[in-house]
N, C-alpha and C positions, 0 to 999 in steps of 0.2 A: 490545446494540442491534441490533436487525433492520431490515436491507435497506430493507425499506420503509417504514419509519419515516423515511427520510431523502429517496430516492433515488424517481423518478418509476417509473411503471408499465412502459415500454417499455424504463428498464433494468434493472429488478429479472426482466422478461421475458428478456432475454439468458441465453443457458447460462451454468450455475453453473460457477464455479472450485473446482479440487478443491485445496484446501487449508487451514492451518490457520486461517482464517481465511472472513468473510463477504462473498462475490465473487460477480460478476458480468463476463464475459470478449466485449469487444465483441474481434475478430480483425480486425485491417490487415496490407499489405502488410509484411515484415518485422517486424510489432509486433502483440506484446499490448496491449489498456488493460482494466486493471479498474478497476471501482468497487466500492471495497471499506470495509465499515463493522468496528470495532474495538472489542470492550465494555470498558468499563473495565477495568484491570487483566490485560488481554491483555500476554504478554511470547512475544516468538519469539526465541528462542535463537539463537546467532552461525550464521551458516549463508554461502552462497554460490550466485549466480546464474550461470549463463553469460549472460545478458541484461546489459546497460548500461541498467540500471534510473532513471527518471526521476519523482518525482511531486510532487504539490499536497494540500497539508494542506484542504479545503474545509470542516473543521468540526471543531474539537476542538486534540488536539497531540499529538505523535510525541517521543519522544526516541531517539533513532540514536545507536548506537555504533557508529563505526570508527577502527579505530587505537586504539582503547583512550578514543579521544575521544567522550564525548555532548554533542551537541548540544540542542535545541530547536526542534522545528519546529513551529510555529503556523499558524492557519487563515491564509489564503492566501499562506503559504509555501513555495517551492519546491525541495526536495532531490534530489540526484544520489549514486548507488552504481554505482562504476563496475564492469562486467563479473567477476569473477571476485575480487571483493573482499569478502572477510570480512567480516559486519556482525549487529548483531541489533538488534532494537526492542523496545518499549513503551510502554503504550499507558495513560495515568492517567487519562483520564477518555473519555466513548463517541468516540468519533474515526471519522469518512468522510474516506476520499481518492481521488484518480483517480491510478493508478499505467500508467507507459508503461513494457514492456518491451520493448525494442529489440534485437532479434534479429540478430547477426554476418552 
């Protein structure tokens, strides 16, 4: 699924985020937000942020493992991965979210 298939013109215009995935990196004080779209069948491996990562499912669904636990997160759902905590996703069908990283 691409960017702007989903996602309005002024923030598909935002600098890209460099990652494995399809972003758009608006910069606040202390925080990242992206808007970021997921094609089906997208899997990110367990990994770790130093950010206190925050986000909203706006279209599609996430399934989050931490702790050995997955969950389900659905369109206007909100999930929390806190700072230096192991986790990985994916992604079953095309998925957009708005993700806030929250910088120490």
């Amino acid at each position: 699924m691409a960017l702007s298939d989903y996602y309005p013109k002024q923030i598909c215009d935002l600098p890209k985020f460099s990652g494995q995935f399809d972003a758009r990196k608006l910069e606040a004080h202390n925080c990242d937000v992206l808007f970021a779209t997921y094609s089906a069948g997208t899997i990110i491996e367990p990994h770790r942020h130093e950010t206190d990562n925050v986000g909203v499912i706006t279209k599609g669904e996430l399934l989050l493992t931490i702790d050995g636990k997955t969950v389900t997160i659905g369109t206007g759902q909100w999930y929390h991965v806190p700072a230096e905590k192991e986790h990985s996703a994916e992604f079953s069908e095309d998925t957009c979210e708005i993700e806030f990283w929250f910088k120490s």
